[in-house]
Residue frames as qw, qx, qy, qz and C-alpha x, y, z in Angstrom:
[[0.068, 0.262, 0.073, -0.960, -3.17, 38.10, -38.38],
 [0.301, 0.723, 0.617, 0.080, -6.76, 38.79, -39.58],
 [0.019, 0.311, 0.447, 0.839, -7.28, 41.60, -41.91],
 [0.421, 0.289, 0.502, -0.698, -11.05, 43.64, -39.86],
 [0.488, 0.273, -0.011, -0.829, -12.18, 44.94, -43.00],
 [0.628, 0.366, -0.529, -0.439, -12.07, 41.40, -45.40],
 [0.786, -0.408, 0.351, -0.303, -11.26, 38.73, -42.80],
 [0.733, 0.551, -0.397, 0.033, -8.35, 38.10, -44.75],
 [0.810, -0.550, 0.201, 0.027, -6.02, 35.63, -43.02],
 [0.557, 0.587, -0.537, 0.239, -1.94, 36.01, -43.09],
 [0.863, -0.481, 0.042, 0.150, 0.44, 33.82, -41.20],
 [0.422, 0.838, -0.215, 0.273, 3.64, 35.00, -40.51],
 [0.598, -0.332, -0.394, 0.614, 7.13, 34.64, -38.30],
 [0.099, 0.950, -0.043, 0.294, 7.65, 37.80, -36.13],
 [0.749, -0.010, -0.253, 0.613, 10.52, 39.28, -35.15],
 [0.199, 0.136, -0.299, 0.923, 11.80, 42.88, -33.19],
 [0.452, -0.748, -0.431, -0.225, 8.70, 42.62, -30.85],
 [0.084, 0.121, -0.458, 0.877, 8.39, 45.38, -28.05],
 [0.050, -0.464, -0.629, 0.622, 5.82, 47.03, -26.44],
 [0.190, 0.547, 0.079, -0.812, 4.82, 49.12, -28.97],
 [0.625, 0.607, -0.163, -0.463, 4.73, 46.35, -31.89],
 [0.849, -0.025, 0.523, 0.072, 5.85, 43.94, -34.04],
 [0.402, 0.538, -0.553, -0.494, 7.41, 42.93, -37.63],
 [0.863, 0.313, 0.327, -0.224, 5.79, 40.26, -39.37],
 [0.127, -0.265, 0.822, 0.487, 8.08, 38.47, -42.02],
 [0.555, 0.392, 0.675, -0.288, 5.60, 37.82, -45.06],
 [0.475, 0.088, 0.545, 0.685, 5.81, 37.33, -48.72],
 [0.060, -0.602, -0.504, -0.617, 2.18, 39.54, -49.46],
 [0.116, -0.271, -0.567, 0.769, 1.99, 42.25, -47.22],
 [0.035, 0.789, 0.602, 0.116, -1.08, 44.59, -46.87],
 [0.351, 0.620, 0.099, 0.694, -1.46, 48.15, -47.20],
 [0.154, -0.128, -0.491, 0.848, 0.25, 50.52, -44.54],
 [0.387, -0.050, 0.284, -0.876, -2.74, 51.64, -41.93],
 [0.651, -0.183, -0.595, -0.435, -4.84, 48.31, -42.53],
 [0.674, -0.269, 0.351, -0.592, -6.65, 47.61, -39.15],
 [0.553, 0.313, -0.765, -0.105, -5.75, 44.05, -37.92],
 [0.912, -0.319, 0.005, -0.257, -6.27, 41.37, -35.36],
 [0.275, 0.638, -0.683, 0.228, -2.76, 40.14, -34.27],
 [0.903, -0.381, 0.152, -0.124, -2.68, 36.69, -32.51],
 [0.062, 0.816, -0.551, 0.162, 0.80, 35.62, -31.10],
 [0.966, -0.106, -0.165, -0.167, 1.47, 31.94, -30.78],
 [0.275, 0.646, -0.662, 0.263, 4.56, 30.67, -28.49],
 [0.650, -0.109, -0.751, 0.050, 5.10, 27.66, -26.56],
 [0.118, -0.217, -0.743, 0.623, 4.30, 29.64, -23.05],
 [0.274, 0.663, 0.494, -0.492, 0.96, 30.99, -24.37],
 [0.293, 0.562, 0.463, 0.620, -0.40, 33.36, -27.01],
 [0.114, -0.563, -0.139, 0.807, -0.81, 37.02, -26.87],
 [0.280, 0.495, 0.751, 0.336, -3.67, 38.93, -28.79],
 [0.171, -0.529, -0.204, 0.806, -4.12, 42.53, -29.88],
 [0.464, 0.849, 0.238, -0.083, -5.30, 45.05, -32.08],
 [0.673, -0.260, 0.339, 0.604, -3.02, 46.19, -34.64],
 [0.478, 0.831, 0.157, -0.238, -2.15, 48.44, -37.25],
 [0.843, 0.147, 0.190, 0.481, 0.14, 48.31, -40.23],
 [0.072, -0.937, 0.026, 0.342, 2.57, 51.23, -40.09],
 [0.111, 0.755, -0.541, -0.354, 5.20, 50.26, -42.83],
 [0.911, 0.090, 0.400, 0.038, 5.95, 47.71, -45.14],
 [0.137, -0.612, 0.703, 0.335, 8.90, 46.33, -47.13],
 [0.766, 0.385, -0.258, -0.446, 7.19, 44.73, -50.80],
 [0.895, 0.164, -0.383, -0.158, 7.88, 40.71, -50.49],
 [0.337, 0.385, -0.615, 0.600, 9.70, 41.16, -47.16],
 [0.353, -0.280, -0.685, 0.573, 7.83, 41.96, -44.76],
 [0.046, -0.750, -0.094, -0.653, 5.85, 44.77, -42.73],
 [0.076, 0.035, -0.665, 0.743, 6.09, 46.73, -38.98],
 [0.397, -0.723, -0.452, -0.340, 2.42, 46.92, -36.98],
 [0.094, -0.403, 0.289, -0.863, 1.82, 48.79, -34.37],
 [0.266, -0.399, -0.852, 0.210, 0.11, 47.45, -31.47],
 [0.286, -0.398, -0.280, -0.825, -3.34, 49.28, -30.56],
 [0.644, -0.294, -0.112, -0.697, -5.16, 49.19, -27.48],
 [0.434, 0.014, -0.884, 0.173, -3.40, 45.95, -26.11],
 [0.758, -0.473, -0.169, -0.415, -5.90, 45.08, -23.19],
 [0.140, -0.769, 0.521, -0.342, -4.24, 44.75, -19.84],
 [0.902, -0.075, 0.413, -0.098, -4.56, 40.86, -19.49],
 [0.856, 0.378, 0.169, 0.308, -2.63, 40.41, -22.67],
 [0.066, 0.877, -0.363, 0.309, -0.03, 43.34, -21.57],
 [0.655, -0.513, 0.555, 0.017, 1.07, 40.76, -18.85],
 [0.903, 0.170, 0.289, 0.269, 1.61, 37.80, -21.15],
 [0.598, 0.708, -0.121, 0.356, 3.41, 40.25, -23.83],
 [0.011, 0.768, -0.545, 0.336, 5.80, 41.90, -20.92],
 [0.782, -0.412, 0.455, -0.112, 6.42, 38.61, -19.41],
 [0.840, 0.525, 0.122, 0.066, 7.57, 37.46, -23.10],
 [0.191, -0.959, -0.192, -0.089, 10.06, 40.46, -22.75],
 [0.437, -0.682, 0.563, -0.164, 11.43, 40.21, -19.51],
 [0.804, -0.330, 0.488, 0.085, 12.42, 36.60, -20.82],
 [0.636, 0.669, -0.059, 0.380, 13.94, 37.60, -24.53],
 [0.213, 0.802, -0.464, 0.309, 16.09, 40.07, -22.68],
 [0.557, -0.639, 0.516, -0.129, 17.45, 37.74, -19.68]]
């Protein structure tokens, strides 16, 4: 994840991805609503969106919100998906 306003860089595992978002496992989260850059790295590709932070859990973690996902990187993320749930 990039950070817009500071081009702060966090690296994080995520977990309960959907369609509408993500949760980021991370010891220093940032403050809910911080505008983000969200790049997804998995062995069948990557997947890259805007983001926003909509809750966070102090030395645990936070949830983002995907923003605006551009329709090239909607395939990759619902192809991700369709192969968690089968």
């Amino acid at each position: 994840m990039t950070e817009l306003v500071t081009d702060t860089h966090i690296s994080g595992r995520i977990s309960e991805i959907s369609r509408k978002g993500c949760y980021v496992d991370v010891l220093n989260t940032l403050p809910v609503d911080t505008p983000m850059q969200l790049t997804i790295s998995r062995d069948s590709g990557t997947f890259s969106t805007k983001g926003r932070i909509i809750y966070i859990q102090p030395g645990m973690g936070m949830g983002v919100a995907f923003v605006d996902i551009p329709a090239d990187q909607l395939k990759i993320l619902d192809s991700w998906l369709s192969e968690l749930s089968g």
